[in-house]
C-alpha positions as CSV (number, residue, x, y, z in Angstrom):
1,X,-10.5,6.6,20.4
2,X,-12.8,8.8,18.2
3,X,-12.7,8.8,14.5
4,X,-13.9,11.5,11.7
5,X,-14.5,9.9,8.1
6,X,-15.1,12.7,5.3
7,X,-15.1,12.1,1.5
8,X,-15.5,14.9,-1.4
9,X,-16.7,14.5,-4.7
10,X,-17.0,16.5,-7.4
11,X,-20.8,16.2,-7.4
12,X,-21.1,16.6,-3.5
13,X,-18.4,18.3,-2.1
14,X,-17.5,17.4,1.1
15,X,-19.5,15.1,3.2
16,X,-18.8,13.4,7.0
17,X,-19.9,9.7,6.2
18,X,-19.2,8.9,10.1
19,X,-18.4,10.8,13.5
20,X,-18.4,14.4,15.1
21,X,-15.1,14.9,15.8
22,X,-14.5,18.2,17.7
23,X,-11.8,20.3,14.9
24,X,-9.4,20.9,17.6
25,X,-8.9,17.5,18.9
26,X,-7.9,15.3,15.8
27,X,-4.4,14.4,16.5
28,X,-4.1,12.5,12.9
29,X,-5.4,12.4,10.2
30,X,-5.1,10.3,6.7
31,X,-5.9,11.6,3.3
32,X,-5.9,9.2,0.2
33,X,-7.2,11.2,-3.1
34,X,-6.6,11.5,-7.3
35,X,-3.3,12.7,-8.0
36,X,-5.1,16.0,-9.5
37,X,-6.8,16.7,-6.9
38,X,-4.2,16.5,-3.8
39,X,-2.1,19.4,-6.1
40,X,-5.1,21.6,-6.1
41,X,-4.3,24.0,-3.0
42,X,-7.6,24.8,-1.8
43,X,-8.4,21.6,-1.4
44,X,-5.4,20.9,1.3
45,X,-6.5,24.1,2.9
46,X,-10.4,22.2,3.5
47,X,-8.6,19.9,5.0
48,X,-6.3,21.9,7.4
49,X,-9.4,24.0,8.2
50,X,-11.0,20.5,9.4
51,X,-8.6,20.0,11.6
52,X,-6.3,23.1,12.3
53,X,-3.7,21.1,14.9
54,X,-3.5,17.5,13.4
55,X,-0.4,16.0,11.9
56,X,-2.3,15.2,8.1
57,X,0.0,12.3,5.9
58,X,-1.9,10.4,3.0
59,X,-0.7,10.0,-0.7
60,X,-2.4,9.6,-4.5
61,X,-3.6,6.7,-5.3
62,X,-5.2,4.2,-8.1
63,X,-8.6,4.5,-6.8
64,X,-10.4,5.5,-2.8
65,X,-11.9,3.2,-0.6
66,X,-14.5,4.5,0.9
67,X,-16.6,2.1,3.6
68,X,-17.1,-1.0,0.9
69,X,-17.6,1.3,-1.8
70,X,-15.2,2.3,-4.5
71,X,-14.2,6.0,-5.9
72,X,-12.0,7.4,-8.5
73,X,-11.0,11.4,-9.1
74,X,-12.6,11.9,-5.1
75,X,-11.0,12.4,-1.9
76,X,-11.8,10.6,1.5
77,X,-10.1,11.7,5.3
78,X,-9.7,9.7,8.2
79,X,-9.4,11.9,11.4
80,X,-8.1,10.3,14.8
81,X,-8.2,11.3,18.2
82,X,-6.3,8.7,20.8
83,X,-6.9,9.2,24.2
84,X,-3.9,8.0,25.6
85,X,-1.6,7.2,22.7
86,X,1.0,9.4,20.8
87,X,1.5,10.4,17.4
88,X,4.9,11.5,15.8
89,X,5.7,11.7,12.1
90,X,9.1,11.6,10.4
91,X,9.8,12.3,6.6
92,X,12.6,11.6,3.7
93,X,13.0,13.0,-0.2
94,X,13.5,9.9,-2.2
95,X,15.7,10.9,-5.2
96,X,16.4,7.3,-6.4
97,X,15.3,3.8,-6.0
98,X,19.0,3.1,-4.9
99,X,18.2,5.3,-1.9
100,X,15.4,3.8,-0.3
101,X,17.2,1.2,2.5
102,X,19.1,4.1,3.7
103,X,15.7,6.0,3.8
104,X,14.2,3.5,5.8
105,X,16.6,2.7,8.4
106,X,16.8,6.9,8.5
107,X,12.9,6.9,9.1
108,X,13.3,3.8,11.8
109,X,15.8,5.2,14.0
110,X,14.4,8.8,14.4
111,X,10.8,7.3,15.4
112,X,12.4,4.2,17.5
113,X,11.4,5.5,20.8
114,X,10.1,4.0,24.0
115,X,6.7,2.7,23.7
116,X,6.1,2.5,19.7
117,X,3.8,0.3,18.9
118,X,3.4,0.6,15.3
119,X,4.9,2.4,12.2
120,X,2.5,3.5,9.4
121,X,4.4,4.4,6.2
122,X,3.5,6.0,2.8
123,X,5.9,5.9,-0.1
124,X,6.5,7.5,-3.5
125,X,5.2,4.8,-6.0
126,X,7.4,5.0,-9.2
127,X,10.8,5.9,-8.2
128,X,11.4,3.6,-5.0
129,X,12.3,0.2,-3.9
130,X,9.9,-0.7,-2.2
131,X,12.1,-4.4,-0.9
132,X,14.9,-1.9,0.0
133,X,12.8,0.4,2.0
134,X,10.8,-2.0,4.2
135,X,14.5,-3.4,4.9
136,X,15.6,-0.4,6.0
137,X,12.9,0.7,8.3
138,X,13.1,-3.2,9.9
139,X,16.9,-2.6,10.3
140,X,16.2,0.2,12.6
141,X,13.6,-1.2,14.2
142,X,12.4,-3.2,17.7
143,X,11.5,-6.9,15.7
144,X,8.4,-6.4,17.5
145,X,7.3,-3.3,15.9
146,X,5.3,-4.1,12.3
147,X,5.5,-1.2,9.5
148,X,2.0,-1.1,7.3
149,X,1.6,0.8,4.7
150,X,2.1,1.5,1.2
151,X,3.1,2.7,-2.3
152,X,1.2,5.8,-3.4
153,X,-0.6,5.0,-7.2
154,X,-1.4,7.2,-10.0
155,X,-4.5,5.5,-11.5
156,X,-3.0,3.3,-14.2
157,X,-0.9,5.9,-15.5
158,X,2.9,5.4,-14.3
159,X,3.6,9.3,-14.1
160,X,3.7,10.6,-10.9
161,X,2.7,9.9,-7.2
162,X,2.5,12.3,-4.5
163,X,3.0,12.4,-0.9
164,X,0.8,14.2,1.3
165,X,2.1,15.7,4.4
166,X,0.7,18.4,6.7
167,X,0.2,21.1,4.4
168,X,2.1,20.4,1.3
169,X,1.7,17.9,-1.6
170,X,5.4,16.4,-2.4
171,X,6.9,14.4,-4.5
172,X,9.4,11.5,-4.5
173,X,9.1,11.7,-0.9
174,X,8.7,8.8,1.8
175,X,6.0,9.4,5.4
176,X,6.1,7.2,8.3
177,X,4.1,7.4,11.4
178,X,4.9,6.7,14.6
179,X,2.1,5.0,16.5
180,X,2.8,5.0,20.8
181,X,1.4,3.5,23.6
182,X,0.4,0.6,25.8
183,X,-3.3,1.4,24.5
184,X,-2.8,1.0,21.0
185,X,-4.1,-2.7,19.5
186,X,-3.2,-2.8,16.3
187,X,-3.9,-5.5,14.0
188,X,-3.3,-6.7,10.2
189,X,-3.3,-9.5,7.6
190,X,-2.7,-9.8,3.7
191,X,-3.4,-12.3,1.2
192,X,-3.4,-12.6,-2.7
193,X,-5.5,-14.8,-4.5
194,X,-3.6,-15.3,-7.9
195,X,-2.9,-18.5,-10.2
196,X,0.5,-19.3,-11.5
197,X,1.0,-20.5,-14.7
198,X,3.7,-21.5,-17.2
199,X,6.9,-22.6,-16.7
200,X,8.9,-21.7,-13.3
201,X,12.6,-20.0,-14.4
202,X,15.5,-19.0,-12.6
203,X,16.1,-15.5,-12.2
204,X,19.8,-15.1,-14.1
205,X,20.4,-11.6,-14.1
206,X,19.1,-8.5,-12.2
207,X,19.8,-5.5,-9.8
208,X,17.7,-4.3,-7.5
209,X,14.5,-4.1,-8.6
210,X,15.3,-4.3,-12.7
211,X,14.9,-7.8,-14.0
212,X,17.4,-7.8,-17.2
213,X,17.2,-12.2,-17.7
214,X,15.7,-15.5,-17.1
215,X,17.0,-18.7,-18.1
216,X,19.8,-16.2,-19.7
217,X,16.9,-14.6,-22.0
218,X,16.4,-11.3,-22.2
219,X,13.3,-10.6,-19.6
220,X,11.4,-8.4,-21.7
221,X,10.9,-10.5,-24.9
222,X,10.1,-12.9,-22.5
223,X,7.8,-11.4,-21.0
224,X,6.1,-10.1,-24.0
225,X,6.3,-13.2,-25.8
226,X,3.5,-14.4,-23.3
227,X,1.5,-11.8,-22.9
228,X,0.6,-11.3,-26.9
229,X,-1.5,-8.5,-27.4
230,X,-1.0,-7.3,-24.1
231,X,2.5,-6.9,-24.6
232,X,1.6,-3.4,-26.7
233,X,0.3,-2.0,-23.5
234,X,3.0,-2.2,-21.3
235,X,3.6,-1.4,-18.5
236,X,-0.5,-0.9,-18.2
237,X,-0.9,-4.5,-18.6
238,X,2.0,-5.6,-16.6
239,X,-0.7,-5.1,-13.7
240,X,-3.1,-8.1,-14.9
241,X,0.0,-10.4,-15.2
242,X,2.6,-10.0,-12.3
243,X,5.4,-12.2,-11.1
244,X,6.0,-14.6,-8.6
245,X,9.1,-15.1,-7.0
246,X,10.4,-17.3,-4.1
247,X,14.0,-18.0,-3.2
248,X,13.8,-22.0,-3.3
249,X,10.9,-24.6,-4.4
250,X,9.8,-24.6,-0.4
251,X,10.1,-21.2,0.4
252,X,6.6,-19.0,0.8
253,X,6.1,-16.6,-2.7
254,X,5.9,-12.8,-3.0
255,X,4.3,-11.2,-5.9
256,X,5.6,-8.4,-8.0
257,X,4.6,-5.8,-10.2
258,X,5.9,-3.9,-13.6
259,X,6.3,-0.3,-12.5
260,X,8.2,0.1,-16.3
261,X,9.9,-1.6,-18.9
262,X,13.4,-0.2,-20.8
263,X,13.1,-1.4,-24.7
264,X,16.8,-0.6,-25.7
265,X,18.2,-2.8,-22.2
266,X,15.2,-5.1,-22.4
267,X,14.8,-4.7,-18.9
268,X,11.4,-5.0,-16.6
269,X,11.6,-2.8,-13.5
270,X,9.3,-4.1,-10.8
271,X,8.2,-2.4,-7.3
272,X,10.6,-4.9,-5.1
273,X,13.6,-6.8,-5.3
274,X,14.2,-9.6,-8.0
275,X,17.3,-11.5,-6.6
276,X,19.1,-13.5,-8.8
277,X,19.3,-17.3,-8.4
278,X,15.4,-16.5,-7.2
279,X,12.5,-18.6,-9.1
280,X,9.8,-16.5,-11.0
281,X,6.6,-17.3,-12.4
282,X,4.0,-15.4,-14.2
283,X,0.7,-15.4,-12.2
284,X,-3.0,-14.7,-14.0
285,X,-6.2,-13.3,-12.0
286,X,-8.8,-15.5,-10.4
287,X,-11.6,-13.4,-9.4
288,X,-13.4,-15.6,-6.9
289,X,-9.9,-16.1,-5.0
290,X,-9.4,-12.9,-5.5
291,X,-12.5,-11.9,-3.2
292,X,-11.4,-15.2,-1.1
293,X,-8.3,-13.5,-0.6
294,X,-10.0,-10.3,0.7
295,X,-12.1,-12.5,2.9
296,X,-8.7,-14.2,4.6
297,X,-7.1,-10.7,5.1
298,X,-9.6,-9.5,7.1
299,X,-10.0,-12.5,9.2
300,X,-6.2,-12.4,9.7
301,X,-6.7,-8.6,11.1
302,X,-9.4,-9.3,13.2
303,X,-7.7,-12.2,14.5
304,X,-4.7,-9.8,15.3
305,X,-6.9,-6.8,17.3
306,X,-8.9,-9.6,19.4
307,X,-12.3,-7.4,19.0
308,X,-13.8,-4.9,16.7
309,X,-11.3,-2.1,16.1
310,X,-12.0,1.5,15.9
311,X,-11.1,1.7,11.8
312,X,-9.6,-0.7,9.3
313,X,-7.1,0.4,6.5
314,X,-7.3,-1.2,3.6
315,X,-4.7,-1.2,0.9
316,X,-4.7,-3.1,-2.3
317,X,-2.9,-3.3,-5.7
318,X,-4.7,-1.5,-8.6
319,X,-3.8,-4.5,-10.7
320,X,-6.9,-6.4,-8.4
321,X,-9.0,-3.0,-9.1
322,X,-8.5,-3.7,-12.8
323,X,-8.9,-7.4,-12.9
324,X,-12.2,-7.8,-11.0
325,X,-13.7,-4.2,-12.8
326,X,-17.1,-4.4,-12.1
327,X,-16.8,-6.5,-9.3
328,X,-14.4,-4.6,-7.6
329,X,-16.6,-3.9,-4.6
330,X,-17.2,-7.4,-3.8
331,X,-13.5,-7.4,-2.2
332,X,-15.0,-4.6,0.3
333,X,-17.8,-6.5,1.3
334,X,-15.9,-9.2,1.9
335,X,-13.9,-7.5,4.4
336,X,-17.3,-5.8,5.7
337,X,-18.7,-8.7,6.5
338,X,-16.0,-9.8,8.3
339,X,-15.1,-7.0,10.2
340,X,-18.8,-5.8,10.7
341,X,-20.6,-2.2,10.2
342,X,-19.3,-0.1,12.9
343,X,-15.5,-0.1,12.0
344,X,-14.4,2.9,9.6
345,X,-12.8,1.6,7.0
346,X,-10.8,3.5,4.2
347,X,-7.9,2.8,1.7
348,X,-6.5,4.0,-1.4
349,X,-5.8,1.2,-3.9
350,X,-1.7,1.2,-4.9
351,X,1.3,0.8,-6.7
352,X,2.6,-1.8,-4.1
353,X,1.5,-2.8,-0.1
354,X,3.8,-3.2,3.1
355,X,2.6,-5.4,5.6
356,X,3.4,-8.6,7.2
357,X,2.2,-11.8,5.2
358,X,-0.8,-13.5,7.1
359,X,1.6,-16.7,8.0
360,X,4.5,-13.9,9.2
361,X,5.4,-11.6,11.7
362,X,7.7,-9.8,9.2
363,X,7.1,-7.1,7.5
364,X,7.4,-7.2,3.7
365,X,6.8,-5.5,0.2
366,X,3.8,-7.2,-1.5
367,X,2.1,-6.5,-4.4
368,X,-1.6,-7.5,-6.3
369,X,-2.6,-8.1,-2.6
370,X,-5.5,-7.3,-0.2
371,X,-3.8,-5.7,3.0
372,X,-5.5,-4.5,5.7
373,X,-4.0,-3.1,9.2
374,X,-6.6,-1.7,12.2
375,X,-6.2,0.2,14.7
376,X,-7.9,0.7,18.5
377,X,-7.2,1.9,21.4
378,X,-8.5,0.4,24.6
């Protein structure tokens, strides 16, 4: 397996940070990049002159990943070439959040052919559920098969992500690869690293992904009623204090995020499900955990691929970005040092990440986590 790893910036232009990949024989190829910038035609015709027969999938984000470094309003390409394994790619328009089950059982079935191995999948970030869709693509899937992935961002702005595929920049759209082949080793862990605090209540009312009550109180004046001054940022500032939920006082947590808020239903819509008769809890940063948590994702990957992979994808929640600020790099390094210097690592930070929990072999929606997934082919 031979990997290609270019970045652009405004200042530089386009640089290749790793490899010498021959144009012709990239077979795929991510893209992560500002919102602005993916829009901007010439800049998808660079990258189709890079690599002129490669299938090319990537979305906006909340910030690039680039080797353990960190970059806003840039762009940074992964190239691939396998030397044994297959590529297919498979695509849906997302016109609602109520849509997104039937999406991903659509996307499952059309790539659930012999010898997959993996499913990579890159989602609208605003307008989707995120539960739903993971659902749907493990509905239609072997239970062997993991999906990683996840929910394109838009800085901390809430306006619009885009999906990149091939040639075109689209929105409210859904990717998925289909990784084949005996050859493929493809590993993956992700981990939080946030305190709960405050009083546990029961989830009383809610569909979908909109939280309208707990305890029978409206969620929103709730919600606001803790955050104080925060509360006149919304749903910016939903990011530094997300929810936990779990379906009984045993079971494992998952985090969730404010994609909105509705002030006339006094509603919260979140980027997963929030089942009612579910137990939620509002969770604050810890920076050192978060970094801990970083740390443990990466030695759940490595764990997975038995040996230094090829390249690492890293995907984490924009609410870590803006919680650890200056220190966002230290998360990087973390996984750098764990994974070592010669794997190619980039990532886009998001509105929400798909991946199986490190404890798991199920595939789930997470958000405000560190989630990484690497690939190899021996």
């Amino acid at each position: 397996m031979i990997v290609e790893k270019r970045h652009w910036t405004a200042a530089g232009g386009w640089k290749v940070l790793r490899g010498a990949l021959a144009p012709e024989d990239a077979q795929l190829v991510l893209v992560f990049g500002a919102r602005t910038l993916l829009a901007e035609d010439h800049m998808r015709h660079a990258i189709r002159a890079f690599y002129p027969k490669a299938r090319i999938v990537g979305c906006s984000t909340s910030g690039e990943i680039v080797g353990a470094e960190v970059a806003d309003d840039s762009v940074v390409t992964l190239a691939m070439q396998f030397s044994r394994a297959l590529v297919r790619v498979e695509h849906r328009a997302l016109s609602n959040a109520e849509d997104s089950m039937s999406i991903g059982r659509q996307l499952a079935i059309a790539l659930a052919e012999p010898e997959l191995a993996h499913v990579l999948v890159f989602s609208d970030g605003i307008h989707v559920n995120g539960t739903a869709l993971v659902n749907g693509l493990r509905s239609g899937l072997p239970a062997e098969v993991m999906v990683t992935g996840g929910l394109a961002g838009d800085g901390s702005n809430f306006e619009q992500t885009l999906i990149l595929l091939d040639d075109e920049c689209l929105d409210r759209e859904v990717v998925a690869v289909g990784l084949y082949g005996e050859s493929l080793k493809i590993g993956h862990g992700s981990l939080g690293g946030w305190d709960p605090f405050g009083p546990e209540r029961v989830i009383t009312r809610s569909r979908g992904n909109i939280l309208y009550e707990l305890d029978g109180a409206p969620a929103l004046a709730l919600y606001k009623s803790y955050l104080g001054l925060h509360a006149n940022e919304l749903p910016n500032s939903g990011l530094l204090f997300p929810l936990s939920i779990r379906e009984s006082e045993s079971a494992r947590p998952l985090v969730r995020t404010i994609l909105g808020i509705d002030e006339e239903a006094g509603s919260l819509t979140f980027a997963g499900d929030m089942p009612e008769g579910f137990r939620a809890q509002l969770m604050k940063a810890n920076v050192d955990r978060l970094v801990d948590g970083a740390h443990g994702a990466a030695l759940a990957a490595a764990d997975e691929s038995h040996s230094s992979p090829a390249l690492a994808l890293l995907i984490s929640c924009v609410g870590r970005k803006l919680v650890l600020k200056q220190r966002v790099e230290e998360e990087l390094e973390a996984v750098r040092d764990v994974l070592g210097d010669d794997v190619a690592m980039i990532g886009f930070y998001s509105y929400g990440e798909i991946a199986p929990a490190s404890d798991s072999r199920c595939s789930e929606l997470h958000n405000q986590t560190m989630t990484i997934t690497t690939i190899d082919e021996r």
